[in-house]
C-alpha positions as CSV (number, residue, x, y, z in Angstrom):
1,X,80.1,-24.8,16.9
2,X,81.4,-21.8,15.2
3,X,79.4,-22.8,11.6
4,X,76.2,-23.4,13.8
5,X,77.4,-19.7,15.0
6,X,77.7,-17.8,11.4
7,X,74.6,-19.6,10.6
8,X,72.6,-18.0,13.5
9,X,74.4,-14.9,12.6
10,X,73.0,-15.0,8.9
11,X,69.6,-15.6,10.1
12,X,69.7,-12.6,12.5
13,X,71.0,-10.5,9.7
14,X,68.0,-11.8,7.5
15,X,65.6,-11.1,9.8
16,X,66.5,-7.2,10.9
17,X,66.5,-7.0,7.1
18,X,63.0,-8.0,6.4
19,X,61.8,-6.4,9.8
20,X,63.7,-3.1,8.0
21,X,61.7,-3.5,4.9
22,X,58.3,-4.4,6.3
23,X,59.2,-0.8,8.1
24,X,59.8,0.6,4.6
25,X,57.0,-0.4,3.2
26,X,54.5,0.6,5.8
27,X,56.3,4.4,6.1
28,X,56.4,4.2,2.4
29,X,52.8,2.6,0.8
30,X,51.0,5.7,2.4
31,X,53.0,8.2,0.7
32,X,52.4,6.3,-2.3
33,X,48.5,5.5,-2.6
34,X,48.2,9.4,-1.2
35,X,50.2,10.6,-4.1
36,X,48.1,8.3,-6.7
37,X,44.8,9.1,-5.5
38,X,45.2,12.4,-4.3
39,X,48.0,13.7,-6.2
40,X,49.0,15.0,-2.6
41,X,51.7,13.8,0.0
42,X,50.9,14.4,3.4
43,X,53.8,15.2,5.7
44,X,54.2,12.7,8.4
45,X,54.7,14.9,11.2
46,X,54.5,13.2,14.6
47,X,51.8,14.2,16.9
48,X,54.0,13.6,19.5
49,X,56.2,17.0,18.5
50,X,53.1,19.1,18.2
51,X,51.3,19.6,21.5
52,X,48.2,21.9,21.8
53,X,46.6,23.4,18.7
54,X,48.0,23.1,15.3
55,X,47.4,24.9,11.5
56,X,47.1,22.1,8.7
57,X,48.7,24.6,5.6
58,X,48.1,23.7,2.2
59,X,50.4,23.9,-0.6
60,X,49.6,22.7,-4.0
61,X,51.3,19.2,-3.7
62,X,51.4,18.8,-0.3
63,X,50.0,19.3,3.4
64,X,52.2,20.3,6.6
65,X,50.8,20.5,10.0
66,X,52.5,23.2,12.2
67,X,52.2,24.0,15.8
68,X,50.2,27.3,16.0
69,X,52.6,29.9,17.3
70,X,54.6,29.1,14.8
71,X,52.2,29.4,12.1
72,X,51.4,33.2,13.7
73,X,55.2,33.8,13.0
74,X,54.7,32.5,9.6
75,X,51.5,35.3,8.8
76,X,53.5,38.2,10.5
77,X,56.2,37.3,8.5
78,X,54.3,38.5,5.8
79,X,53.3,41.4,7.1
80,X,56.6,42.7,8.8
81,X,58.0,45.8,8.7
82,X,61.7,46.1,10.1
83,X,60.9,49.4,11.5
84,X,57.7,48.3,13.6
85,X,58.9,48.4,17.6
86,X,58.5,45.1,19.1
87,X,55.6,46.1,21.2
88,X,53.2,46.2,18.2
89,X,54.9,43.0,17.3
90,X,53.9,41.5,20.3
91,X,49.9,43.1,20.0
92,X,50.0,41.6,16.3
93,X,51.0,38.5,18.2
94,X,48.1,38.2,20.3
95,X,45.3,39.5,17.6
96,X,46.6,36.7,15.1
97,X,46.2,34.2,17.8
98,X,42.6,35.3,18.5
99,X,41.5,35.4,15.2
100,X,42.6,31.8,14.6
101,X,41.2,31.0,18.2
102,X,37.8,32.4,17.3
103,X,37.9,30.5,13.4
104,X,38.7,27.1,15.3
105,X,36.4,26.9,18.3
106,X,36.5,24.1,20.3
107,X,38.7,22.4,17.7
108,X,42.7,21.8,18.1
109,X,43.4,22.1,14.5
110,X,42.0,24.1,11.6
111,X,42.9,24.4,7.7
112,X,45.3,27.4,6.8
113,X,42.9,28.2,3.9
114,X,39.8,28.2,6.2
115,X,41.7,31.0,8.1
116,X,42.0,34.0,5.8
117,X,45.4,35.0,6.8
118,X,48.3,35.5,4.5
119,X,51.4,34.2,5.3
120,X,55.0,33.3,4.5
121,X,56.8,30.2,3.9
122,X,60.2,29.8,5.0
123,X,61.4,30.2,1.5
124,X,59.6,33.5,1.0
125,X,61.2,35.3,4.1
126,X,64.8,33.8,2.7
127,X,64.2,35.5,-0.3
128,X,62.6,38.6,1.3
129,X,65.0,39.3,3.8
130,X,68.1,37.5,2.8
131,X,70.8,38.5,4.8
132,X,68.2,39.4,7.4
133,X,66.5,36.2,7.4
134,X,68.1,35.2,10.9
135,X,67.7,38.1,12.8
136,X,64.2,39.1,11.5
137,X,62.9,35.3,12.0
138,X,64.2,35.5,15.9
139,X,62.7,38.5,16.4
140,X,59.4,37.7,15.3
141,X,59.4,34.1,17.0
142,X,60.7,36.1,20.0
143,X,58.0,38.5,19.9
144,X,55.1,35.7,19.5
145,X,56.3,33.8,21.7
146,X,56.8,36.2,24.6
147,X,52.9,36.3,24.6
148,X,52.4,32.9,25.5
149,X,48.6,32.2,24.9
150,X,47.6,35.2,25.1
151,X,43.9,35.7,23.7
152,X,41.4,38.8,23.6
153,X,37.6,38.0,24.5
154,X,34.6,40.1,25.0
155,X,31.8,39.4,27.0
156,X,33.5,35.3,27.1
157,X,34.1,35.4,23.2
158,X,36.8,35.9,21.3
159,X,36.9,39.4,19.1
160,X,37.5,39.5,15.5
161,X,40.6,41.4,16.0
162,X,40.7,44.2,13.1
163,X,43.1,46.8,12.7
164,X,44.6,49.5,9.9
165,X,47.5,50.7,8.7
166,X,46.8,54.1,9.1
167,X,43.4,56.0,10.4
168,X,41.7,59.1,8.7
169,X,42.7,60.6,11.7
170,X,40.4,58.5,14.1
171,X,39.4,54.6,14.5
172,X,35.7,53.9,13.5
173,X,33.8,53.0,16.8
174,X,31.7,49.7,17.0
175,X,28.4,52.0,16.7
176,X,29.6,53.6,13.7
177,X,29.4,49.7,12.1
178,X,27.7,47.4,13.6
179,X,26.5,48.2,17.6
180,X,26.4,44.4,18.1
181,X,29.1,42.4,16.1
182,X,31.9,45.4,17.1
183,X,31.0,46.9,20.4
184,X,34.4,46.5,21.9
185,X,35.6,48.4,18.8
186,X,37.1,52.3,20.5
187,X,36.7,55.4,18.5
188,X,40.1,56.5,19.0
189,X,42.0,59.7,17.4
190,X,44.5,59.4,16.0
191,X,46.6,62.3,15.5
192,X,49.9,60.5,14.3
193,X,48.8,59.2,11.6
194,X,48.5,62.2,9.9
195,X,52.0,62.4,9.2
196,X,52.2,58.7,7.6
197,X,53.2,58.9,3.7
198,X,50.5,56.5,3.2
199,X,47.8,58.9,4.8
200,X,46.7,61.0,1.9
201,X,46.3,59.9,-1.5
202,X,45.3,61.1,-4.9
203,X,43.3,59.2,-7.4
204,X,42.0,60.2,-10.9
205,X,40.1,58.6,-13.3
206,X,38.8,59.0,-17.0
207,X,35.3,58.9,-16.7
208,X,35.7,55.5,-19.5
209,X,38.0,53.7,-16.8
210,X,35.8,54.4,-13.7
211,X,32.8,53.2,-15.3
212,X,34.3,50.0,-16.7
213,X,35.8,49.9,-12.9
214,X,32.1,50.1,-11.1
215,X,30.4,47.5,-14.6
216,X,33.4,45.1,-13.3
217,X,31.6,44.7,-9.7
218,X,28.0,46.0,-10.4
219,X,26.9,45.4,-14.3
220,X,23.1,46.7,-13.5
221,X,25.3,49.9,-12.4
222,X,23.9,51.6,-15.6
223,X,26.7,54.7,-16.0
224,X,27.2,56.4,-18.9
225,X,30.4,57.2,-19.8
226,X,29.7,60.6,-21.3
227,X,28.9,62.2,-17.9
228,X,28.9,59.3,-14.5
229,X,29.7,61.8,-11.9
230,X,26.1,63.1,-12.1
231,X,25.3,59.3,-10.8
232,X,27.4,59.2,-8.0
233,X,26.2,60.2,-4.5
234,X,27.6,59.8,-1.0
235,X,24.7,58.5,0.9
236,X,26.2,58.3,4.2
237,X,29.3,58.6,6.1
238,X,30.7,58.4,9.6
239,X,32.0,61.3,11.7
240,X,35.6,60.6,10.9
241,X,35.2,60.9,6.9
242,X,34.4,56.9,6.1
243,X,31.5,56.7,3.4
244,X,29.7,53.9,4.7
245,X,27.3,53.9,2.0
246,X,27.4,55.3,-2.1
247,X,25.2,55.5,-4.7
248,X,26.8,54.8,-8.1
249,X,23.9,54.8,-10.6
250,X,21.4,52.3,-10.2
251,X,23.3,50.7,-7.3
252,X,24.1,51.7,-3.5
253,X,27.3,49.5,-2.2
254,X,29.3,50.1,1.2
255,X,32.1,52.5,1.0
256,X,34.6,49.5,2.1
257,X,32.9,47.8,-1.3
258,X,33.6,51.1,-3.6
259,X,37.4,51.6,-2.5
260,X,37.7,48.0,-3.2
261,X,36.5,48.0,-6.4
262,X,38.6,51.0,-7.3
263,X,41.3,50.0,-5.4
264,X,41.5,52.7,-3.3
265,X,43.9,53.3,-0.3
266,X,40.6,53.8,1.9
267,X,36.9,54.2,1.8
268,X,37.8,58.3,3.8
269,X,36.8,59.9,0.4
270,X,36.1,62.8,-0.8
271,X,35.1,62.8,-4.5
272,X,35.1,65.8,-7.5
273,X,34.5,66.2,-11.1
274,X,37.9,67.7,-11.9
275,X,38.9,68.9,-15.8
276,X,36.6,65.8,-17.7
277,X,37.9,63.3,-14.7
278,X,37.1,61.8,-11.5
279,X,39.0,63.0,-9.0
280,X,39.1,60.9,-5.7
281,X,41.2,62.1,-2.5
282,X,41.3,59.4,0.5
283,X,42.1,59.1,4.0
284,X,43.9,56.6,5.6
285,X,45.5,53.3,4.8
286,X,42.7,50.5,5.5
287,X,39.1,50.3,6.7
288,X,39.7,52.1,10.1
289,X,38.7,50.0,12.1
290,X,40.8,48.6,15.0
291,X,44.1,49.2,16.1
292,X,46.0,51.8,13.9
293,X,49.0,50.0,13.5
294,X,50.6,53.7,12.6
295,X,49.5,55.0,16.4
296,X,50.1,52.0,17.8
297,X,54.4,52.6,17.1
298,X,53.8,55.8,18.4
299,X,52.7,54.4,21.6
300,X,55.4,52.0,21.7
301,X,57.9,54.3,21.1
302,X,56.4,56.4,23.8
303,X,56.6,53.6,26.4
304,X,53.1,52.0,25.9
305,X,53.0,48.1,26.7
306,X,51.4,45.7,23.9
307,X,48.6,45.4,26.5
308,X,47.7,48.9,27.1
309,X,48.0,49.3,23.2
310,X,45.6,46.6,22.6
311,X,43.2,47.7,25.6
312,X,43.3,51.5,24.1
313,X,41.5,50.6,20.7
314,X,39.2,47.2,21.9
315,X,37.1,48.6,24.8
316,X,36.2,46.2,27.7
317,X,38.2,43.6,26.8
318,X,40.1,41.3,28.3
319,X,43.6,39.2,28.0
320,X,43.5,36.1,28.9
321,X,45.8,33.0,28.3
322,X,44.1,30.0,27.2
């Protein structure tokens, strides 16, 4: 009895070990044929722990899906300021979740990289913040998810929710843009943000670097480095200082296109021939349009909600949770 006993002991012992190795093997050839054909390992997250909509992110060897909120921790992560009141935090919140709302559709998950939005990893806030890590991560997933689902929509669709670090002084308004694509966008002053170190800036150039600067984006641009400033003319502008549209030579581009290119603070310009140089003072941090992120901790700090902050710069929108 007892040896008829071991030997049903040995076989159960056998078994769980092939039934542990036929587990293995099916957890473990996946990895493996992803690896050698793809060079990529895909995470095996369960769907079971993410419910709702996800963000697939992309990193060179591998793939992790995460649940969505905390992927909008993730992007303002990258974008935080410990000095920002928790207010804007939470409007940030709810413009990251639209935007990634409006790229997905009807879909529950989209790529990171289709997205456009920068973010951080967990090992780039560590070795950001450091010692903050803790406190700064809690605040932000605090912050995010205090808003739930919150979206913004216009007219049943979700806005392409744009802001700026700092205004010339006042938002661009939808009609300043585009009447159609941007109507919700406010014209909104912005008196604050006049005293923002970031609102004025200075920028000179030898007439060589600007025009190997404007050849970079626009070859046909045909300046001559002897005397370009003769070639450069402000076709148009909005009310608030932005040059919508410049002529540089042969070429007209979009002011936005210009203080790229230049790497200007803004496309707020003013522009002078100054001592043999090219003397450009801007405006602003950003493309103006939006929420002024500057005005916006203002308003916080004056008692102003993250709704009635994002309800003063979109017009006619509306928060709803989805």
């Amino acid at each position: 009895m007892e040896n008829a006993m071991n030997r049903t002991r040995i076989f159960l012992r056998n078994k769980a070990a092939v039934l542990t190795a036929v587990i293995l093997i099916d957890l473990l050839v996946p990895y493996a044929v992803t690896a050698t054909v793809t060079g990529r390992i895909e995470q095996n997250v369960s769907e079971s722990v993410i419910q709702g909509r996800k963000v697939i992110i992309q990193y060179k060897n591998a793939t992790q899906a995460v649940d969505l909120n905390q992927f909008i921790v993730m992007v303002l992560a990258a974008r935080f300021d410990k000095s920002q009141e928790i207010e804007v935090l939470k409007a940030e919140s709810v413009m990251v979740r639209t935007d990634i709302y409006r790229v997905m559709g009807a879909a529950m998950q989209a790529d990171s990289t289709s997205l456009g939005l920068e973010f951080f990893t967990e090992k780039q806030m560590k070795a950001s913040w450091q010692e903050n890590y803790e406190s700064n991560y809690a605040l932000i997933a605090d912050c995010v998810a205090s808003t739930g689902s919150s979206v913004l929509m216009y007219q049943n669709a979700y806005i392409e929710a744009k802001y700026t670090a700092v205004s010339a002084g006042k938002t661009l308004s939808g009609s300043e843009i585009s009447e159609e694509k941007y109507a919700y966008l406010a014209a909104v002053d912005c008196p604050e943000d006049i005293k923002s170190t970031d609102y004025l800036r200075v920028e000179t150039f030898t007439y060589k670097d600007f025009v190997k600067k404007i050849k970079s984006g626009y070859e046909q641009a045909g300046l001559h480095e002897e005397a370009p400033f003769q070639d450069i003319q402000i076709v148009s502008k909005t009310d608030s200082g932005y040059v919508t549209k410049i002529q540089a030579g042969n070429v007209i581009m979009s002011g936005t296109e210009f203080a790229k290119i230049l790497g200007l603070s803004s496309a707020a310009m003013t522009i002078e021939n100054s001592n043999g140089k090219i003397k450009i003072t801007t405006k602003g941090l950003g493309d103006g349009m939006g929420v002024s992120l500057y005005t916006a901790d203002f308003m916080a700090k004056q008692g102003s909600s993250y709704e009635q902050i994002l309800k003063a710069f979109y017009s006619g929108i509306t928060i709803v949770s989805q």
